[in-house]
C-alpha positions as a Markdown table, in Angstrom:
| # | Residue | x | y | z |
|---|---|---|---|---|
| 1 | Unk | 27.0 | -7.1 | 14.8 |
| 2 | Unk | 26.9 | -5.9 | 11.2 |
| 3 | Unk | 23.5 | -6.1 | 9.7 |
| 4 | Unk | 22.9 | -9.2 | 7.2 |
| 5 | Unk | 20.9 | -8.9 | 4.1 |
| 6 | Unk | 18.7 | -11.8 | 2.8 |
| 7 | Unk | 16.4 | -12.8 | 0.0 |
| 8 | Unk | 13.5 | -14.9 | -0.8 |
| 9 | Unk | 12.9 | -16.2 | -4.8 |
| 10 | Unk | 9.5 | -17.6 | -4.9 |
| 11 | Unk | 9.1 | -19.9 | -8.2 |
| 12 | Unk | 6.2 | -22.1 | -10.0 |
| 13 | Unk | 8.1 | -24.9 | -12.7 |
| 14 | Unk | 10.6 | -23.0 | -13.7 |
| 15 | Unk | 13.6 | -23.4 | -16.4 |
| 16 | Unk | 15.9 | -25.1 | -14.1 |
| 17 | Unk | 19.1 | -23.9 | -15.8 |
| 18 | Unk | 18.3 | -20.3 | -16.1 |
| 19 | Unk | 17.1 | -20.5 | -12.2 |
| 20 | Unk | 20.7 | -21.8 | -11.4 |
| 21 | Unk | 22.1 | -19.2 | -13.4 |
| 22 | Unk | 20.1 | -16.2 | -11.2 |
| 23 | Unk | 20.7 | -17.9 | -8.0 |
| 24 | Unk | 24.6 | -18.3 | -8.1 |
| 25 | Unk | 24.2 | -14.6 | -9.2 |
| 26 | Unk | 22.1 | -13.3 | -5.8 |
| 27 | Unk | 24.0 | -15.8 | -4.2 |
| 28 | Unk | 27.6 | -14.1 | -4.5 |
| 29 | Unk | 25.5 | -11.1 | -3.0 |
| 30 | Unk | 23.1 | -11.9 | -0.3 |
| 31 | Unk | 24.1 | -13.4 | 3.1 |
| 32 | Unk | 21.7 | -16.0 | 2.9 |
| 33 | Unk | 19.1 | -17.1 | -0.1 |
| 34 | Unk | 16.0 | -19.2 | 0.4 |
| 35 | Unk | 14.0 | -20.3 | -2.4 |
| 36 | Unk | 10.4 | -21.4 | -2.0 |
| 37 | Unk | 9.0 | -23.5 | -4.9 |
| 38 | Unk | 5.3 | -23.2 | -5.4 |
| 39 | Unk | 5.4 | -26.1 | -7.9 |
| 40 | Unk | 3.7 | -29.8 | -7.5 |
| 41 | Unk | 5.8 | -32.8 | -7.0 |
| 42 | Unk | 9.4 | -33.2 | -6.4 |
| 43 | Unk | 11.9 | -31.1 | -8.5 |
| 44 | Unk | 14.7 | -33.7 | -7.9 |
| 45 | Unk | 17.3 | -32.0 | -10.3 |
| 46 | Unk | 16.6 | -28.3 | -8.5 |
| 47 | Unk | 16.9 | -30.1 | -5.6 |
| 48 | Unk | 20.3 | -31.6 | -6.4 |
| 49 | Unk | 21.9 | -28.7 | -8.2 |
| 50 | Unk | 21.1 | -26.3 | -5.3 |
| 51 | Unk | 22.9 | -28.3 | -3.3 |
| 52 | Unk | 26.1 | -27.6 | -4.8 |
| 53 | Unk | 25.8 | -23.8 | -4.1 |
| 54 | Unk | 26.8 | -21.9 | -0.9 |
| 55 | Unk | 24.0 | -20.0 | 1.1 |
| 56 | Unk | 21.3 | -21.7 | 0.1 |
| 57 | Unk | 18.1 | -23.2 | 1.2 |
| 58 | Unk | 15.7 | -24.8 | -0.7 |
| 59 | Unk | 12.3 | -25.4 | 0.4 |
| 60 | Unk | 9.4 | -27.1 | -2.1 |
| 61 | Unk | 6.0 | -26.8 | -0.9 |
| 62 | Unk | 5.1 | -29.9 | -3.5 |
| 63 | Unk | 2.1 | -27.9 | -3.9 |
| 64 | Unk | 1.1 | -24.1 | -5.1 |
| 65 | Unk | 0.4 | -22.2 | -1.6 |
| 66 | Unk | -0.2 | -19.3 | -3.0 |
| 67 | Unk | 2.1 | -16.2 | -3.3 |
| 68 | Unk | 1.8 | -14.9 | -0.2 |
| 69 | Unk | 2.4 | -18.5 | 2.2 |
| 70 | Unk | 5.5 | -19.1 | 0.4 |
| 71 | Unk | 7.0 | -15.8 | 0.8 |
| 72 | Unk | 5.7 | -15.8 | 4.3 |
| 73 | Unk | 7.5 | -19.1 | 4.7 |
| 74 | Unk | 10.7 | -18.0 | 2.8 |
| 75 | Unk | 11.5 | -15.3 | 5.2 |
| 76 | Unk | 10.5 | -17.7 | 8.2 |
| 77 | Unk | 13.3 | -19.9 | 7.2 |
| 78 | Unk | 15.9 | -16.1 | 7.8 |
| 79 | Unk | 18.1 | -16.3 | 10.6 |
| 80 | Unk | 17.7 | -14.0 | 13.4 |
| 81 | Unk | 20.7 | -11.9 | 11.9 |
| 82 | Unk | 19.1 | -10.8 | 8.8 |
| 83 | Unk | 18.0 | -7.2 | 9.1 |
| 84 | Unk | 16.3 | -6.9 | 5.6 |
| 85 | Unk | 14.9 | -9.3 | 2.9 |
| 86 | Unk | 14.6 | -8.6 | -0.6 |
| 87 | Unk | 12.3 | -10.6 | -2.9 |
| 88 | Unk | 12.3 | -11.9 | -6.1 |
| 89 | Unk | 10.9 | -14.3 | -8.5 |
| 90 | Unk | 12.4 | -16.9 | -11.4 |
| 91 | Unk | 11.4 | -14.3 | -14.1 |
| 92 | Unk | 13.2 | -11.2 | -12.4 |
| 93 | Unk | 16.8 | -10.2 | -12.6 |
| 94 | Unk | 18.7 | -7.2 | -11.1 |
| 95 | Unk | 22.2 | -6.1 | -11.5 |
| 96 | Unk | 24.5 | -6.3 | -8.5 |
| 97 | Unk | 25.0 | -2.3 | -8.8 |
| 98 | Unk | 21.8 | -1.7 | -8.5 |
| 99 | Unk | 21.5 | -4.1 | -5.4 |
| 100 | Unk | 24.1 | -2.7 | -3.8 |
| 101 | Unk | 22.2 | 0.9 | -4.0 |
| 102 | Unk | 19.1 | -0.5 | -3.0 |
| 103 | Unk | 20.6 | -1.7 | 0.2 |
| 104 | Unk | 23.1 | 1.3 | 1.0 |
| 105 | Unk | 20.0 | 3.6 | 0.4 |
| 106 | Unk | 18.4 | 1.9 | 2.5 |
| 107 | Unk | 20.4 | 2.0 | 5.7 |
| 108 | Unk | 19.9 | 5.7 | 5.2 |
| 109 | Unk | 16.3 | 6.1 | 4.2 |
| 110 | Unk | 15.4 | 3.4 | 7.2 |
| 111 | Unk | 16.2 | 6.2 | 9.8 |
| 112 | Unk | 13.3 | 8.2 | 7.8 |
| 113 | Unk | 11.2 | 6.0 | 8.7 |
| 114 | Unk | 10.9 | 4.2 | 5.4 |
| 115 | Unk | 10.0 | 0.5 | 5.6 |
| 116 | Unk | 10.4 | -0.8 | 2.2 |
| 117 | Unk | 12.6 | 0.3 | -0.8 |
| 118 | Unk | 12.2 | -0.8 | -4.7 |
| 119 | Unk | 14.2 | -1.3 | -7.5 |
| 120 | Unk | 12.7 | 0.7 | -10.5 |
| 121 | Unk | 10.4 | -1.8 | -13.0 |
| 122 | Unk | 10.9 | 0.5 | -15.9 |
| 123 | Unk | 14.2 | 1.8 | -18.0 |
| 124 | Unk | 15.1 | 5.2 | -17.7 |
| 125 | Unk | 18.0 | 7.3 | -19.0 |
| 126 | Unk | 17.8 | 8.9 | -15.6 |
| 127 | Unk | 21.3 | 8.8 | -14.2 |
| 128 | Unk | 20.6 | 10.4 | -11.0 |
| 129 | Unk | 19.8 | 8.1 | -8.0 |
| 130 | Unk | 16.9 | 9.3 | -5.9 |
| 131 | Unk | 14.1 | 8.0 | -4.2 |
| 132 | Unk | 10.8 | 9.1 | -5.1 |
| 133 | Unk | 7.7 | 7.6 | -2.4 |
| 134 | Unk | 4.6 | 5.5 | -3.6 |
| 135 | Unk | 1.6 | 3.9 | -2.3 |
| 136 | Unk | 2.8 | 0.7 | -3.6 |
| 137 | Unk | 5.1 | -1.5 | -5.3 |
| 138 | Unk | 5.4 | -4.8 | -6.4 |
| 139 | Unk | 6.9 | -7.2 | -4.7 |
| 140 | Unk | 10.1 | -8.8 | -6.7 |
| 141 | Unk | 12.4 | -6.5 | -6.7 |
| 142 | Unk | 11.5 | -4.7 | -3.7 |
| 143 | Unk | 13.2 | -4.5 | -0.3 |
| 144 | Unk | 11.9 | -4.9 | 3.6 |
| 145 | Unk | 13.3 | -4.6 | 7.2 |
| 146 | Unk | 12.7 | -7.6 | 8.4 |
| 147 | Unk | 11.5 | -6.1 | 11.9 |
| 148 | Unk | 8.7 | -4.2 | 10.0 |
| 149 | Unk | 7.6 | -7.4 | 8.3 |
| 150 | Unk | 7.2 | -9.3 | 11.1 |
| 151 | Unk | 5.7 | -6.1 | 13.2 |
| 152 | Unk | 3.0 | -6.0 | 10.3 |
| 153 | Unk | 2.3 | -9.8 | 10.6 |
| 154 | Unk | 3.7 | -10.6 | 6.8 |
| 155 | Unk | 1.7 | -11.3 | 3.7 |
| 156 | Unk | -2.1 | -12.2 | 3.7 |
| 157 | Unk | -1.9 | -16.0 | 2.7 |
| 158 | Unk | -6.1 | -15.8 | 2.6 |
| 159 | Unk | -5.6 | -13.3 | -1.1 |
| 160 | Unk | -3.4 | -16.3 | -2.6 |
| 161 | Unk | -2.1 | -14.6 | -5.7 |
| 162 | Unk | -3.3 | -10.5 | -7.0 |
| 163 | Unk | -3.3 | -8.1 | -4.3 |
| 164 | Unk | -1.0 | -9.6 | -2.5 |
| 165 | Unk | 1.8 | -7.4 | -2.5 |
| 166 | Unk | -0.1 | -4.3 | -2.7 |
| 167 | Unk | -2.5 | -4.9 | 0.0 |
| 168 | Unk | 1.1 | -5.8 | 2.2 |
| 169 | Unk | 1.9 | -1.8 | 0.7 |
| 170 | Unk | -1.7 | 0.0 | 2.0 |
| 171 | Unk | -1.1 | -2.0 | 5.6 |
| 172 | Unk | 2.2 | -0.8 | 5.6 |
| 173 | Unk | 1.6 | 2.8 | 4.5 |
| 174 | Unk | -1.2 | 2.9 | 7.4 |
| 175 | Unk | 1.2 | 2.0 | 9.9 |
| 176 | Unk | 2.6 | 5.1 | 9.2 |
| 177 | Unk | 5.8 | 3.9 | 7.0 |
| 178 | Unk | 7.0 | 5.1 | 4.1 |
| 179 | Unk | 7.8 | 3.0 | 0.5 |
| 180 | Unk | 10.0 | 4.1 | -2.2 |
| 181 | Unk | 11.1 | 3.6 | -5.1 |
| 182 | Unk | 14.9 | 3.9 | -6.5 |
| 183 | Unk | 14.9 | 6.0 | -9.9 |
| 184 | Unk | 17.7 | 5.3 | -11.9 |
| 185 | Unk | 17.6 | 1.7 | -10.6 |
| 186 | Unk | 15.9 | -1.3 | -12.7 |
| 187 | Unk | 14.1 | -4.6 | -12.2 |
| 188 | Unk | 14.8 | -6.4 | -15.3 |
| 189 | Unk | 11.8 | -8.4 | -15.7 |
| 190 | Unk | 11.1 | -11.4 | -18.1 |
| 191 | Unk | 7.4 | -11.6 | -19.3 |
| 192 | Unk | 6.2 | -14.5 | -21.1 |
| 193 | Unk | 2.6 | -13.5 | -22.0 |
| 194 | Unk | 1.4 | -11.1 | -24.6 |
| 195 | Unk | 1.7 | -7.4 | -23.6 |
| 196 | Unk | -1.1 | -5.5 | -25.0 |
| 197 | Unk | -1.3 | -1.2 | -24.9 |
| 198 | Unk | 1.3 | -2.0 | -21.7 |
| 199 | Unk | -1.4 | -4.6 | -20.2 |
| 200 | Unk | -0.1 | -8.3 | -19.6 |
| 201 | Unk | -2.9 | -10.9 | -21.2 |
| 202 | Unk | -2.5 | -13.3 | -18.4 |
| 203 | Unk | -5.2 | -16.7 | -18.0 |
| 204 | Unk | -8.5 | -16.6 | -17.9 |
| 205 | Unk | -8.7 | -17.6 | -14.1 |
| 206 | Unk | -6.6 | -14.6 | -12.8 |
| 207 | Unk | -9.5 | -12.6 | -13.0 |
| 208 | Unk | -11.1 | -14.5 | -10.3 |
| 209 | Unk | -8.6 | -13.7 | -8.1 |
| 210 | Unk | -8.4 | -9.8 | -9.3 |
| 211 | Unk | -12.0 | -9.2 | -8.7 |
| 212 | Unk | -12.5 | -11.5 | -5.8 |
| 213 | Unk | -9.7 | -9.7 | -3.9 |
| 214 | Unk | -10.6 | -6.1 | -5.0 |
| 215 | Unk | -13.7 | -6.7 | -3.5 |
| 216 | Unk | -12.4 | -8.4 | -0.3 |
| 217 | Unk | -10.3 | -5.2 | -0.3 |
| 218 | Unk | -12.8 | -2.9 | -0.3 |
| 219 | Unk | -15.3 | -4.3 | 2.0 |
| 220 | Unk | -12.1 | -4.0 | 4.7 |
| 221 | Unk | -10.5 | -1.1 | 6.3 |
| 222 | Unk | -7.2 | -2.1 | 5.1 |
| 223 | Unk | -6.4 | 0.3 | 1.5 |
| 224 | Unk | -5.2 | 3.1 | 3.0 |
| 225 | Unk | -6.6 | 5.7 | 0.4 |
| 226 | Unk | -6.5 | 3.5 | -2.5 |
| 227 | Unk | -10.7 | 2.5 | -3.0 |
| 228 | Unk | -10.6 | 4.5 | -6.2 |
| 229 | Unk | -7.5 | 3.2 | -7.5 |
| 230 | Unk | -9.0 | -0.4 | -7.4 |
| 231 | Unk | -12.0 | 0.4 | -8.6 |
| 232 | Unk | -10.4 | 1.8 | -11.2 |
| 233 | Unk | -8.3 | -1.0 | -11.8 |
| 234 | Unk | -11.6 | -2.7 | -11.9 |
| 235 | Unk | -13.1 | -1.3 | -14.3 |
| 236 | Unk | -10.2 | -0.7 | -17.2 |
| 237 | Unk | -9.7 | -4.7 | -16.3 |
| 238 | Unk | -13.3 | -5.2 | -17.6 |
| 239 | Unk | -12.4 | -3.4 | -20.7 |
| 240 | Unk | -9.3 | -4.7 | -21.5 |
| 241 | Unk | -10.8 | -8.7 | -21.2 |
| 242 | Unk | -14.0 | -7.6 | -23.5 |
| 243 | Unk | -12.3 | -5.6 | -26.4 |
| 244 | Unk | -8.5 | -7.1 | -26.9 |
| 245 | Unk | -8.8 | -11.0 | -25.5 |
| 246 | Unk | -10.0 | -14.5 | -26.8 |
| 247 | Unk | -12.1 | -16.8 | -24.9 |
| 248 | Unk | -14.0 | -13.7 | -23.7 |
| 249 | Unk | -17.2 | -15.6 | -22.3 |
| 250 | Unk | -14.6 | -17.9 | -19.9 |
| 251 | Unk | -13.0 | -14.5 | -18.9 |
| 252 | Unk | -16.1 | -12.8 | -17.9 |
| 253 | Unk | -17.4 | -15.9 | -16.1 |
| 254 | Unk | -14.1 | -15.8 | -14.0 |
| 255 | Unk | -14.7 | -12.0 | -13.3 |
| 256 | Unk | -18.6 | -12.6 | -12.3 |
| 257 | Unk | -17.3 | -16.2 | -9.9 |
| 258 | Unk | -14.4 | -13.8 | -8.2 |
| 259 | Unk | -16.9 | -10.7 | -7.6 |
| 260 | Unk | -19.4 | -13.5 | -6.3 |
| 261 | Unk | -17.3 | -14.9 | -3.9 |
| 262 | Unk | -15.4 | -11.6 | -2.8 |
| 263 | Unk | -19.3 | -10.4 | -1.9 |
| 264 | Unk | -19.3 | -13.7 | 0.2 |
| 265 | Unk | -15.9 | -13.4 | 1.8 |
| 266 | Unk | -14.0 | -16.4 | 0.5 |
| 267 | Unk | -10.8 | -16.4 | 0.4 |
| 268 | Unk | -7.6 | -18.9 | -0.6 |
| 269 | Unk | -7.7 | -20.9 | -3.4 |
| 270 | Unk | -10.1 | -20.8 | -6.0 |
| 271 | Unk | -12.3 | -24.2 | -5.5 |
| 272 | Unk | -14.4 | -25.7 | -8.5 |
């Protein structure tokens, strides 16, 4: 049986039109498409619009799960033929070339013992194709074998959102797989905050989870080599929130409740 290819598209209220526009796009690609929608209530226009296109499920959680869950529950919902899932999310776009070299790499680079391939997040003027291996990637964009997902026991679902795709990337790397990414490949990525010396402002709460899941991170066994890259990330994070954001005060108290609660080992969503 020829092996099937799959995705997952994990969204939060998105633009409905411009989300039907990307999914009859990966649609005319992918063997089947599921699309897990972290948002509260009931989208009943999504809901009716998917319905008029081919491979398609939809499946709202009513509710934000977290990253991790609903990409945990996306590929869940994946036949038994699918051999490898790619993910995705509403603000990501690639072009069909460029999926088309992800996946024929990857029926080569698999027998290397490679378990996930990426799409490249930045432009280059590199024409040549080639793989270069990492540590870690982000998830949207990137490529799995579904028997290495489900060997390594999917995302963590306790991290919620931040980490969650690298922590999947150190597990991986310590079962002795190999990641890559695909240069002269690109993720087109659509960012709605404010970029600032090439660091997203995002909300005030994020840093809760950054902090509180570096330090669940490091108090585990599970980062492969990477204890001075977070701490590194860490500490430029600290920088970037005191000298170029507003509402600096509600920022660092978001930072001190995550490190807080990372030292106590919560985990999941943020409460209070």
């Amino acid at each position: 049986m020829q092996n099937r290819n799959g995705a997952v598209c994990v969204v939060y209220k998105p633009n409905v039109s411009q989300l039907i526009k990307t999914i009859k796009h990966y649609d005319s690609f992918f063997d089947e498409l599921v699309i897990v929608d972290n948002s509260g209530g009931n989208n009943i226009e999504l809901t009716e619009q998917v319905k008029l296109i081919g491979n398609v499920t939809y499946i709202p959680l009513h509710a934000n799960k977290g990253i991790g869950k609903a990409q945990n529950i996306g590929l869940a919902a994946m036949s038994d033929q699918i051999a490898t899932v790619c993910f995705f999310d509403q603000d990501s776009w690639a072009s069909e070339k460029d999926l088309q070299t992800l996946f024929t790499l990857f029926s080569v680079k698999a027998k290397e013992n490679y378990g996930m391939l990426a799409l490249s997040v930045h432009q280059s003027s590199e024409k040549e194709v080639k793989v270069d291996d990492v540590d870690e990637v982000i998830s949207s964009g990137s490529a799995v074998l579904k028997s290495v997902f489900d060997k390594l026991g999917g995302f963590d679902e306790n991290l919620f959102i931040d980490f969650v795709d690298y922590e999947f990337c150190w597990r991986m790397r310590s079962s002795g797989y190999r990641i890559g990414v695909i240069e002269g490949t690109h993720l087109h990525h659509q960012i709605d905050s404010e970029t600032i010396h090439n660091h997203t402002r995002s909300a005030p709460f994020r840093n809760y989870y950054v902090f509180r899941n570096a330090i669940l991170l490091l108090k585990q066994n599970r980062v492969f080599t990477r204890k001075g890259y977070i701490l590194g990330l860490m500490a430029k994070r600290v920088a970037f929130e005191l000298l170029f954001n507003n509402n600096r005060m509600k920022r660092v108290r978001f930072i001190v409740k995550g490190i807080n609660d990372g030292l106590k080992g919560k985990n999941g969503e943020m409460l209070g």
